[in-house]
C-alpha positions as CSV (number, residue, x, y, z in Angstrom):
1,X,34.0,14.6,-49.6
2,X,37.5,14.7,-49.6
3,X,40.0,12.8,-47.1
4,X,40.3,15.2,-44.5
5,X,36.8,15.8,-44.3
6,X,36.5,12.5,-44.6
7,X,38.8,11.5,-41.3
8,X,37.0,14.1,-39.1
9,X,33.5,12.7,-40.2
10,X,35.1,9.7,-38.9
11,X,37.0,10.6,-35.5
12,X,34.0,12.8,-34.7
13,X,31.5,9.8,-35.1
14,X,34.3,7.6,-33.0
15,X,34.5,10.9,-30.3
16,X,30.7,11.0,-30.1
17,X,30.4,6.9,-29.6
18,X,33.2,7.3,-26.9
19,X,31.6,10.5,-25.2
20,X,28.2,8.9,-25.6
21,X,29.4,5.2,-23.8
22,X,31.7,7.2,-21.1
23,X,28.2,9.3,-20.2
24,X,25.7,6.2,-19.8
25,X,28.7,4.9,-17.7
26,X,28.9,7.7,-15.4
27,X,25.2,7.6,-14.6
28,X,24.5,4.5,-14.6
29,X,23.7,2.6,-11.4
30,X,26.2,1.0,-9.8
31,X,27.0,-2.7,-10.0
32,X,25.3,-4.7,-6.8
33,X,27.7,-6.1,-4.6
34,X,26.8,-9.9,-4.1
35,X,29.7,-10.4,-1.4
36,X,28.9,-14.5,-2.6
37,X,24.9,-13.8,-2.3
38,X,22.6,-14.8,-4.6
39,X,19.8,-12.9,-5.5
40,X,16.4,-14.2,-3.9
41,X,13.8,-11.5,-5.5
42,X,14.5,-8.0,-7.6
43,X,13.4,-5.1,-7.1
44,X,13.7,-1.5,-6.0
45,X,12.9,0.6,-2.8
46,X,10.8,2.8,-4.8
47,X,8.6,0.1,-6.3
48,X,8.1,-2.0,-2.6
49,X,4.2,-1.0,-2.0
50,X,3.3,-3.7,0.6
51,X,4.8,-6.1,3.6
52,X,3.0,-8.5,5.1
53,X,4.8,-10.9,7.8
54,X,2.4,-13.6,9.7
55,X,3.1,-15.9,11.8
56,X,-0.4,-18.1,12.4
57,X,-2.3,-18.3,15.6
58,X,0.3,-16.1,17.1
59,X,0.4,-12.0,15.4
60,X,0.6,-10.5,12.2
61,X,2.7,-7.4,10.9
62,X,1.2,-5.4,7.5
63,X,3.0,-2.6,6.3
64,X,2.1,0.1,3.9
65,X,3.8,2.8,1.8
66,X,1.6,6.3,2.7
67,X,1.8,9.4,2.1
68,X,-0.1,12.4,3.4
69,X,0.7,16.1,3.9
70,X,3.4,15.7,6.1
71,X,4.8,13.9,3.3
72,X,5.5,10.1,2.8
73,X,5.8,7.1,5.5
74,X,5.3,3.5,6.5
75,X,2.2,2.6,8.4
76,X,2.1,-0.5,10.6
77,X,-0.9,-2.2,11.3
78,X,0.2,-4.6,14.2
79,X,-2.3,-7.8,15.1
80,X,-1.8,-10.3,17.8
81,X,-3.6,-12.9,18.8
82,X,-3.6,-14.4,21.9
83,X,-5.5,-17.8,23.2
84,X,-8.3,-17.5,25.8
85,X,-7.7,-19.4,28.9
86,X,-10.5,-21.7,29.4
87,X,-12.6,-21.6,32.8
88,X,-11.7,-24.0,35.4
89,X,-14.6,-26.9,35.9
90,X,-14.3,-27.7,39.4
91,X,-15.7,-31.6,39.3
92,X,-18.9,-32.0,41.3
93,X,-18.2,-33.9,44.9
94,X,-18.7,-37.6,44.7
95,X,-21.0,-38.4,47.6
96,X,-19.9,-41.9,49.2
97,X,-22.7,-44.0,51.0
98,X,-23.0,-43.9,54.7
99,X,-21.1,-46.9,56.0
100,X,-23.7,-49.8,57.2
101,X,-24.3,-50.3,61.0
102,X,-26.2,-53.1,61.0
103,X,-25.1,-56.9,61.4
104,X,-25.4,-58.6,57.9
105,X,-28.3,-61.5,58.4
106,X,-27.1,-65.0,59.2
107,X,-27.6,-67.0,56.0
108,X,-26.1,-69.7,54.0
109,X,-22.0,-69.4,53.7
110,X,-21.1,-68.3,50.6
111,X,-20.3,-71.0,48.3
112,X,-17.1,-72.3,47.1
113,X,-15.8,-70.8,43.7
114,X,-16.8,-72.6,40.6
115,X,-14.4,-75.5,39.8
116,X,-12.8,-73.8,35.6
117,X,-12.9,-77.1,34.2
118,X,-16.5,-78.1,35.2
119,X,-18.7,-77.7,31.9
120,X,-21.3,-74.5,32.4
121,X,-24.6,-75.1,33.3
122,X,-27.3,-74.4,30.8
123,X,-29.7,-73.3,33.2
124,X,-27.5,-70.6,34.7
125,X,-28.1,-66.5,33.5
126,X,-25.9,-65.3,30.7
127,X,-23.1,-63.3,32.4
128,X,-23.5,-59.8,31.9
129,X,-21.7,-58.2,28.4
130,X,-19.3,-55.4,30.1
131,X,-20.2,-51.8,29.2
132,X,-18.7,-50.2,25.9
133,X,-16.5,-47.0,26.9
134,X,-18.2,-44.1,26.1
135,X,-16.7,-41.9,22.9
136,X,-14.6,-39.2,24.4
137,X,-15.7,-35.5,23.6
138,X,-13.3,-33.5,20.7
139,X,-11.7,-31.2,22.2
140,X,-13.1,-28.0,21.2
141,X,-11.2,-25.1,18.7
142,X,-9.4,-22.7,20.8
143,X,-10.6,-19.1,20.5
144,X,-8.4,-16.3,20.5
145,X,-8.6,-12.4,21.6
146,X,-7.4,-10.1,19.1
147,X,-5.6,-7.1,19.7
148,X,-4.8,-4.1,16.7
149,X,-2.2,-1.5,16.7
150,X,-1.8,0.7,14.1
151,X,1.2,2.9,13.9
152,X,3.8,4.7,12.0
153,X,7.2,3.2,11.5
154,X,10.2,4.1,11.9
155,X,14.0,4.5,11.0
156,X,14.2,0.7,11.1
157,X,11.4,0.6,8.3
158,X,13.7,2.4,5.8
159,X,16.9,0.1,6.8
160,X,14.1,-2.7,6.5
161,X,13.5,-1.7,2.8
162,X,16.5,-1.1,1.3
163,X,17.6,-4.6,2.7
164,X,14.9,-6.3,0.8
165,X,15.5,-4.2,-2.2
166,X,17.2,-6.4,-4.1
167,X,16.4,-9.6,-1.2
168,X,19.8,-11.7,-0.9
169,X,19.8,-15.2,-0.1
170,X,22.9,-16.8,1.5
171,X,22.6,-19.5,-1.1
172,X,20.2,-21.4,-3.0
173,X,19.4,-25.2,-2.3
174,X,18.9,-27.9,-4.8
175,X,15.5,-30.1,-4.3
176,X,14.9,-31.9,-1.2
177,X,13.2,-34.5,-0.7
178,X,10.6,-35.5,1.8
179,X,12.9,-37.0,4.3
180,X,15.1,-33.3,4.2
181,X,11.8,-31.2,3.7
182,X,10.8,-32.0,7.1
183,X,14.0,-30.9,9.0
184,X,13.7,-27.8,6.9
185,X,10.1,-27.0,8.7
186,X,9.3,-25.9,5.1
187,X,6.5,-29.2,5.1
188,X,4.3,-27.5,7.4
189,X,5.4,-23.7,7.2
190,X,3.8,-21.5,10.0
191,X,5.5,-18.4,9.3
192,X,5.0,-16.3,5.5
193,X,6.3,-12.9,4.2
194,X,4.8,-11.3,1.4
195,X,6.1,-8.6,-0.7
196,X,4.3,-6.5,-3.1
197,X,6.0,-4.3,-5.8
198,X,4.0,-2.6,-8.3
199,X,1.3,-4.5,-7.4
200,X,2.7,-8.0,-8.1
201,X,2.8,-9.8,-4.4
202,X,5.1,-12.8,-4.1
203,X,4.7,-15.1,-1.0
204,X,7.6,-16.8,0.6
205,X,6.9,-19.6,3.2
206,X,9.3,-19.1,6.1
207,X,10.8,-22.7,7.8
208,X,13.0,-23.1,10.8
209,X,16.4,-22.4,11.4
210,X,19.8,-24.3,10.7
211,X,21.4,-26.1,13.0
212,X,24.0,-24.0,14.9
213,X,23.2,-20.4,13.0
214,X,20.2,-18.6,12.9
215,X,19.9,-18.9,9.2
216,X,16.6,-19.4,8.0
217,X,15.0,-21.9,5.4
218,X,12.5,-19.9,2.8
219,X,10.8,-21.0,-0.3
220,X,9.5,-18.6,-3.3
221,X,5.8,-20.5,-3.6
222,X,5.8,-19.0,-7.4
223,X,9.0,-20.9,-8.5
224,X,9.1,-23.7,-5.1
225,X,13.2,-22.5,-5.1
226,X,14.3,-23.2,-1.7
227,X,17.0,-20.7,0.2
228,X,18.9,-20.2,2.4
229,X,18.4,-16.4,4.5
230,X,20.3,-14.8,7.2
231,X,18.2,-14.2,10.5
232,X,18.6,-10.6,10.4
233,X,16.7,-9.8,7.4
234,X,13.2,-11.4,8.5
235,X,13.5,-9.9,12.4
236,X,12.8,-6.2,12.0
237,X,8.9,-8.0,10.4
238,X,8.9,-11.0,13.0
239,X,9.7,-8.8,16.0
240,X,7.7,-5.9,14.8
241,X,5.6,-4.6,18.3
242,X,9.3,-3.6,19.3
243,X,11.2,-3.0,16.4
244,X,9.2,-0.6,13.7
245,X,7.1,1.4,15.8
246,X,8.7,5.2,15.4
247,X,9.4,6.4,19.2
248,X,10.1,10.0,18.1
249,X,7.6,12.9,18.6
250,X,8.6,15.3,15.9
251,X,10.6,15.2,12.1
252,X,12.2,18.5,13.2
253,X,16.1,17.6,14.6
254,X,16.6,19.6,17.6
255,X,19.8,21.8,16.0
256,X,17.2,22.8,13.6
257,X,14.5,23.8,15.8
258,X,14.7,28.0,15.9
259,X,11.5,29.0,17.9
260,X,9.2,26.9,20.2
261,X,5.8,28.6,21.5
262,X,4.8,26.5,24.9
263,X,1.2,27.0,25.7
264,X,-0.1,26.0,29.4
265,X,-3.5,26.2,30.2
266,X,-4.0,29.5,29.9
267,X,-1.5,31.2,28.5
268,X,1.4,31.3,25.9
269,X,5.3,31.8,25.9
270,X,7.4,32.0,23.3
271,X,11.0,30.9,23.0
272,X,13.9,30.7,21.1
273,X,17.3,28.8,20.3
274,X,20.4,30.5,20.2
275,X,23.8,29.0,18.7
276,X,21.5,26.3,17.7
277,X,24.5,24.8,15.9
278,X,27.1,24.8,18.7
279,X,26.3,22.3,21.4
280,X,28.3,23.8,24.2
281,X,27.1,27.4,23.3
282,X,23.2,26.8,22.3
283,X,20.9,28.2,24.8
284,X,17.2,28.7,25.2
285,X,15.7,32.3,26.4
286,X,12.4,33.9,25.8
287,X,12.1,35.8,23.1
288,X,10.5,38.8,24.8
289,X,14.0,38.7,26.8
290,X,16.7,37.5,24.0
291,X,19.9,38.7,26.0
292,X,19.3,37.0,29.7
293,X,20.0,33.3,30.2
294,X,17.1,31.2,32.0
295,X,18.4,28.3,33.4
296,X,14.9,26.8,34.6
297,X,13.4,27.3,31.0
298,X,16.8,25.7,29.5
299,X,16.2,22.5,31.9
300,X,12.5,22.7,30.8
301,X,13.3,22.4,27.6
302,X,16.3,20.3,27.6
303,X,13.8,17.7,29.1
304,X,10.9,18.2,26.9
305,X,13.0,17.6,23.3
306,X,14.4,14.2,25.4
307,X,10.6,12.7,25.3
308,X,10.1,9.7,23.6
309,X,7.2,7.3,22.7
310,X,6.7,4.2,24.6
311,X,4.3,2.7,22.6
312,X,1.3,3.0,20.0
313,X,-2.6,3.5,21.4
314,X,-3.9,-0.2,20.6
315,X,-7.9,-0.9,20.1
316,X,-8.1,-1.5,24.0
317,X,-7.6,2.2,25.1
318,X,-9.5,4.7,25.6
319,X,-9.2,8.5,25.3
320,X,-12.6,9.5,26.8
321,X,-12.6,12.1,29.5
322,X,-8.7,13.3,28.2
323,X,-8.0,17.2,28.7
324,X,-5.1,19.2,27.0
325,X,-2.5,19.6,29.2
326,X,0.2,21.3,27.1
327,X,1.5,21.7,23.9
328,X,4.2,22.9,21.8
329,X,4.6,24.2,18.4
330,X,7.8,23.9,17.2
331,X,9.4,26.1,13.9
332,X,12.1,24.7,12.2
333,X,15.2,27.3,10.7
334,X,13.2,26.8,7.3
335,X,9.8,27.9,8.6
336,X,8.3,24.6,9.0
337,X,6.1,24.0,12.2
338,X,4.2,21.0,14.3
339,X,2.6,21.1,16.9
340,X,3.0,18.6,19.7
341,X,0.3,18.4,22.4
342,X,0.0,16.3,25.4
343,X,-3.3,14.7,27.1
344,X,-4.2,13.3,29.9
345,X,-7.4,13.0,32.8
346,X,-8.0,16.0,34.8
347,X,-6.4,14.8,37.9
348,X,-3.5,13.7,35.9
349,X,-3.9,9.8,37.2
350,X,-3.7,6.9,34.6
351,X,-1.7,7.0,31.0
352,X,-0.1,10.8,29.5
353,X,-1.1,10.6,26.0
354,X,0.8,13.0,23.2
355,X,0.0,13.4,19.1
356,X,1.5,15.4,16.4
357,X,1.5,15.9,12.7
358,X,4.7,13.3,13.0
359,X,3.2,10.8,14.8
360,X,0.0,10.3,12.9
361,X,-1.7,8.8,16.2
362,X,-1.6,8.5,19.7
363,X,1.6,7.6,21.4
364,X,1.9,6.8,25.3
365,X,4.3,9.0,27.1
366,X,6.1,7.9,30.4
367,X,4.3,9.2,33.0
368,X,6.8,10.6,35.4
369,X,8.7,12.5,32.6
370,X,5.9,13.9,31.0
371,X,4.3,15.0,34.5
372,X,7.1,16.6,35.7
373,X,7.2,18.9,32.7
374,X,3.6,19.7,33.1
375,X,4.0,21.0,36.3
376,X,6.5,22.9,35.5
377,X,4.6,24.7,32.8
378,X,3.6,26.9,35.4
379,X,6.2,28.9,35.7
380,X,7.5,28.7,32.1
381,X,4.0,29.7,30.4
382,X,2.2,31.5,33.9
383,X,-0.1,29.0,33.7
């Protein structure tokens, strides 16, 4: 090989070195930004599997990655438990003796009291030995009713994993001793988290706050490393009747929605979105009549894509004796469709009921809202 070929061998292998370290650059993933955090566990959204917050005697929050046709979510199953009031023992009625209405009988006066220092007659009875208190009863174990919601989560789920994905600590503590351990409430921990990544599950115990922030104490039980975590991470599991549960009704946005076909109880209209994209200039009309603006069926609708969930059905509820009432089946600018559909008793008294592909479940609907729009049906469908 001579020199020239012998320089380009050699800036072509430098080129492809630089071209090769300037590409695993560019696609790498970027550095994580600390911001003076340390890192509590690793891990990736992808590879988070299970979360399981409880807090004992009190309610319990397990949530699971699903997936299912209408693609992939975070199911919720939401326990509480709550301590049954003991009955009320009303104490029996202590009967007093009827007072005495006879004279006392005349007799000897009662003698004088024995003189302390005169020595104890031998003949006299052995004074009585005083009863021994009776052994009080333990008080029994309190029982608890149990109460199970299972539902499907919500926006605050994903912000939830991707906070925990890596998990940041404020800072980590050196050891404590006993004396500090108890003002940590990390001696007696009553509150745990558990996270599972590909199937590894690593339990932290979860102890009070800090004075004057609401910082919490938490130690990794597989290393006993103490930390230091801000409030805000934990909440979204500790508070999650209120905060996970997913109070929307459909995936579809309501720009995207194209056609909706409203079905009453006996018949069918269909309708559709114009200028879907344009706030000010979307409208609804029927689609047997595409050029003439309907106000009431523009109201109708304006109000129906407003509903919103209230809550989850829990194991106490019942659905027996629920009819269909209505329901909606929705088409998205891509084709996709769900189908809403609300429920309720006959006479239309106690909880509106509504389930959809989105939902995965029942959901409870206000009741004046969802009423409304069911009368109104009427004269959008010809019911």
């Amino acid at each position: 090989m001579n020199r020239m070929n012998l320089s380009a061998a050699i800036y072509g292998g430098l080129l492809a070195v630089l071209l090769g370290g300037a590409w695993l650059k560019y696609t790498a993933e970027p550095a994580l930004e600390l911001d003076g955090k340390v890192i509590l566990l690793q891990g990736t959204e992808d590879e988070l599997e299970r979360l399981t917050w409880l807090a004992e005697k009190k309610d319990q929050a397990v949530m699971v990655k699903k997936t299912d046709a209408a693609g992939d979510y975070w199911e919720v199953t939401y326990t509480k438990w709550t301590e049954k009031k003991a009955p009320k023992v009303e104490p029996p009625p202590t009967e007093q003796p009827a007072p005495s209405t006879t004279e006392a009988p005349a007799g000897p006066s009662p003698a004088a009291p024995a003189d302390p220092a005169a020595p104890a007659d031998p003949a006299a009875p052995a004074a009585a030995t005083p009863a021994a208190e009776p052994t009080p009863e333990p008080e029994p174990e309190p029982e608890y009713e149990e109460s199970v919601q299972v539902y499907k989560a919500g926006e605050e789920a994903g912000k939830l994993i991707k906070s925990l994905s890596p998990m940041l600590a404020i800072r980590k503590l050196s050891s404590l001793d006993a004396e500090k351990m108890e003002t940590t409430g990390l001696d007696k921990p009553v509150e745990f988290l558990e996270i599972t990544r590909k199937g590894k599950t690593i339990k932290l115990e979860v102890g009070g706050e800090v004075y004057g922030t609401r910082d919490r104490y938490v130690r990794d039980t597989s290393t006993q490393e103490i930390f230091l975590v801000d409030d805000e991470l934990l909440r979204p599991l500790k508070y999650a009747r209120t905060r996970l549960p997913d109070r929307t009704l459909w995936s579809i946005a309501p720009q995207d929605i194209t056609k909706v076909a409203i079905t009453g109880k006996t018949a069918t209209v269909e309708v559709v979105q114009k200028n879907a994209q344009d706030a000010e200039k979307a409208a609804w009309v029927r689609a047997d009549k595409p050029d003439e603006a309907d106000e009431q069926l523009k109201t109708w609708m304006d109000k129906a894509l407003k509903l919103k969930s209230t809550s989850y059905a829990s194991t106490e509820d019942s659905f027996d004796g629920l009819e269909l009432k209505f329901s909606m089946l929705l088409t998205d600018k891509k084709g996709k469709t769900e189908t809403f559909e609300v429920h309720a008793k006959p006479d239309g008294s106690g909880d509106w009921w509504g389930k959809s592909e989105h939902t995965r479940g029942w959901v409870k609907l206000l009741k004046g809202p969802t009423s409304s729009l069911h009368e109104d049906v009427a004269n959008i469908a010809a019911d």
